[in-house]
Every structure is written in C-alpha cells, then in structure tokens.
N, C-alpha and C positions, 0 to 999 in steps of 0.2 A: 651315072648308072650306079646303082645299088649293089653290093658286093652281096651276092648270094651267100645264104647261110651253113656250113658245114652240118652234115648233119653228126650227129657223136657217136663215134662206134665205140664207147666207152659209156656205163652210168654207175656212176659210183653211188652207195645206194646208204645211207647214216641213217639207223632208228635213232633217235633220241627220249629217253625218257628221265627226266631231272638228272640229266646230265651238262647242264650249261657251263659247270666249269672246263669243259674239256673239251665242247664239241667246235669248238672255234679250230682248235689245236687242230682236229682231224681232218677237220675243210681244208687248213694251209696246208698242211702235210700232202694234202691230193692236187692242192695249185702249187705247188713245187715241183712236178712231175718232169720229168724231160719229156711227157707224149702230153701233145696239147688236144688230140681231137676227144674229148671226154664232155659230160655234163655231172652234177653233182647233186643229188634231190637228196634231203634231208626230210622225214618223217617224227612231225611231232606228237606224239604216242598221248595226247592230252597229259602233259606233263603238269604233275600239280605244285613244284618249285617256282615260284615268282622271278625268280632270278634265272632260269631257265626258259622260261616265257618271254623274259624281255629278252635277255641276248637273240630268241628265234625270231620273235615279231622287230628286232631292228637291225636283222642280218643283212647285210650289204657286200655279199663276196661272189667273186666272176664266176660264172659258169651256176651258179650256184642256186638253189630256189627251194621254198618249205612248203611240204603239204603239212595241216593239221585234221588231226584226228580228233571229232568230237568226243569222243569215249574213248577209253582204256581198254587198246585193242590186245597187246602183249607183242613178244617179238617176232614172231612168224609173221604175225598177218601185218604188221609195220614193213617188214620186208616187202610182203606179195603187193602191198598198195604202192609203192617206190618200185617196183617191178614193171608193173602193171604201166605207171606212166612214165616207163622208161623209153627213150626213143634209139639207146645203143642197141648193136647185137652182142653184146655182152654187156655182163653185169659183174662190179664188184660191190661184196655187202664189206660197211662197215662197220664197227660198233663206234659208238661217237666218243666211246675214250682210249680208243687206240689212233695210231699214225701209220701209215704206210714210206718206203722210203722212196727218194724221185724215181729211180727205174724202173718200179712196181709195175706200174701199167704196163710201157715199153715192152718190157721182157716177157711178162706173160703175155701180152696180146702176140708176141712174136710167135708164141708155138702156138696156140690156137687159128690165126691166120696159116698157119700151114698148117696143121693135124685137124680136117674140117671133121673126124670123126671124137676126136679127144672134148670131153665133156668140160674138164675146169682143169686149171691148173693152180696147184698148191707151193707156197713159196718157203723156205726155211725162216724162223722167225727170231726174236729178240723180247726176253722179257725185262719190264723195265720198271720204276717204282719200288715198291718194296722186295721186288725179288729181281735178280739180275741173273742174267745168265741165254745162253744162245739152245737153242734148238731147230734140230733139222727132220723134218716128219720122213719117216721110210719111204722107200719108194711105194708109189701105187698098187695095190694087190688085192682085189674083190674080196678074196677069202677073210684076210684080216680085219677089212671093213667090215665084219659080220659082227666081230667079237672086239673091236676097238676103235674108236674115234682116230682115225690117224690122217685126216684132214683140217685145218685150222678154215673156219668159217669165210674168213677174208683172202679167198681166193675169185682167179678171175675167173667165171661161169658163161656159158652158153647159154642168153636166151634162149633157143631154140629145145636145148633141154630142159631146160625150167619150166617151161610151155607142154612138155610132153607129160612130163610127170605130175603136173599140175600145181607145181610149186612148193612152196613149203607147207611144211604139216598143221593149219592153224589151230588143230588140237592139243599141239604137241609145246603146252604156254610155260612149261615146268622145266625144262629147259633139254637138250641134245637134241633140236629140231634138226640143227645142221647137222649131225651124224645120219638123222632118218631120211635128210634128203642126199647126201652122199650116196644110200644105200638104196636109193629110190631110181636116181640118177642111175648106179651099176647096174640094176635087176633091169633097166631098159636099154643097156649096152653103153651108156654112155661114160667111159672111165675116164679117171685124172692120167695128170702128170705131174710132176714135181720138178721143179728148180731150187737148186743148192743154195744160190745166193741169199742173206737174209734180208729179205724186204718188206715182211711185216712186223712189226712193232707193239709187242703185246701188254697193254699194265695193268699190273698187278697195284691192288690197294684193297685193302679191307676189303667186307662182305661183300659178294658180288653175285649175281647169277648162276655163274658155276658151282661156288659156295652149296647155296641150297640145290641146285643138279645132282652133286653129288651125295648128298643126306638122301634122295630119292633114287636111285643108280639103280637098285633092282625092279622097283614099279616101272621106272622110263625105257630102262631093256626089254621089259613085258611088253609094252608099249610097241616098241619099234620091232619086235617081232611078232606080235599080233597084226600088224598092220603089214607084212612081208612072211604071210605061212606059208606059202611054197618055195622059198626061199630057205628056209629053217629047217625041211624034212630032209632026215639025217640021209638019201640017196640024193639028192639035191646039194645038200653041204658036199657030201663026197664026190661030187661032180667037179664042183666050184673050186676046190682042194687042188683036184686033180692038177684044172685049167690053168691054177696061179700057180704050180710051183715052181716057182722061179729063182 
C-alpha cells in the first residue's frame, strides 16, 4: 500500500533573482528545521546570471521545486506566483540570501495554530556578513506600523490573510512591499505577534534592494499611504493611537 502524502501546512516561499550564490544556503537552512511537515517553492524572477540558471535548472533538494518566470516580474509579484501555488495554510517568504534557524517554523507555527485570529508572526533576527549584530523588532502595534516598518519580511503568514487582502502590492517593485502589506494585513484586523528568539538570519553585503528603498523612502511612503487614505486621516490615526497604547 502506498503511504499517503502529507499535505504541507508550511510553504516556504524563495524569489530568486541572480542570486545563485546563496540560494542553496537558504534551501538547507529550511531542510534543517526541526518541523518537517513544510514544502519549499523557489521563484526564478528570469534571472539573467548564468551561474544562477544552472544552479536552479539542476536543483535536486527534498521538499523542494522551481517555478520560472518568463520575464522579469520584480519581488512582490515573485512572492504572489509562489503563493499562489502554495498548498500550506501558511506561508513563509524568503529572500534567497538570507537563512532561517532550525526552530523557525516550529515555533512560529506554534502561535498561529493556537491564535487562529493572529495574522503573522515576527521573529527577532541576526544580521550577518558585513554587519554583525542581533536585533529584536517591538512588540506588535498597528499605530507604529503606520509610520515605521517594524516587521522583518520573513515571518510566518496566514494564507488566509494574504488571500483577503489580495496579496502583495505588485506595483510596489521599488521596494517596502512588505511594510504595505503588513499595513494592509492591520487595516483588515489581521495583526502580528512577535517572538524574542532569534531565528531569522539577515545578510548584509554590499548594494542591495533596501540600498536603493531607501534613496526613495519619501516617494514609497506616498505610495503606501495613497494606497491606505482612510487609514491616514488624522481622526482615524487618533483612533488607532488611541486602540494601541499599550
């Protein structure tokens, strides 16, 4: 008799775009985990590095499997396509040059299997590479997520909210998608939680993404509050005030 197939209450979710030298690193890092019921979809963004190509087109890791992308979609919509064929009820995003640590999954899926109201939860992290040093994000608080990113992208997420709010922002190609959908996620009641432990693993190298985000910080705040105005009128902020202080 054929041993039926678990299905993954876990999909860990890797855009990849010319990042081959790293993205191996981040697959092992999630088959190290102490929680085994997970899957692992990798998104190849039409990566134009050769050496990026091959390592994806001759990947061979368990749990593991690539979609490609005919064109250069950016990172939101590399997310949403790795969402999209994800078969867990949660999802974590990775960036394919960061690592998680083995109790990553475990422990966050631990409060989300009990808080069926709690949207994601957020882990304390480790920066590594050219800058060294620990970081613990505040605790959860709508109001602050108004006016500061204090979510790290690679936490574990509710399908079922990602589905309401219709996912990530794929206009949003310049980078703080993940702050717009944190805030997207709040304005439909869906909040985080945080765990102290550090189990994400954040690296730091030269020019990156966030690099040029932040040359752009006042455009992509117009941005995320144009796209959230009921949210921003100053009776509405003094509402939200009100509700968080904590």
């Amino acid at each position: 008799m054929k041993k039926k197939k678990t299905q993954p209450l876990v999909s860990v979710i890797i855009p990849c775009y010319n990042y081959g030298q790293y993205v191996v690193e981040a697959i092992d890092s999630c088959l190290q985990s102490s929680y085994e019921n997970f899957e692992i979809i990798v998104v190849n963004d039409c990566s134009t590095d050769p050496y990026t190509n091959n390592v994806l087109s001759n990947l061979n890791k368990p749990k593991t499997y690539v979609i490609n992308h005919t064109e250069n979609k950016g990172l939101p919509a590399s997310r949403n396509t790795a969402i999209k064929a994800a078969k867990g009820k949660y999802f974590l995003p990775l960036d394919a040059d960061d690592t998680i640590e083995p109790a990553f999954i475990q422990k966050t899926v631990r409060v989300l299997e009990k808080h069926p109201n709690v949207g994601f939860v957020a882990t304390g992290r480790r920066h590594f590479g050219t800058e060294n040093k620990i970081h613990v994000p505040p605790k959860y608080n709508l109001y602050k997520l108004l006016f500061q990113n204090i979510c790290a992208v690679t936490s574990l997420v509710r399908k079922e909210a990602w589905e309401e709010v219709g996912g990530f922002n794929e206009k949003m190609i310049d980078g703080y998608e993940d702050w717009a959908f944190w805030i997207s996620l709040g304005e439909k009641g869906w909040f985080g939680r945080r765990i102290d432990d550090i189990l994400f693993n954040y690296r730091k190298h030269g020019e990156s993404m966030i690099t040029e985000s932040i040359k752009k910080h006042d455009d992509l705040v117009k941005q995320i509050r144009d796209n959230h105005p009921e949210l921003y009128k100053p009776e509405r902020l003094a509402q939200i005030k009100k509700e968080w202080k904590k």
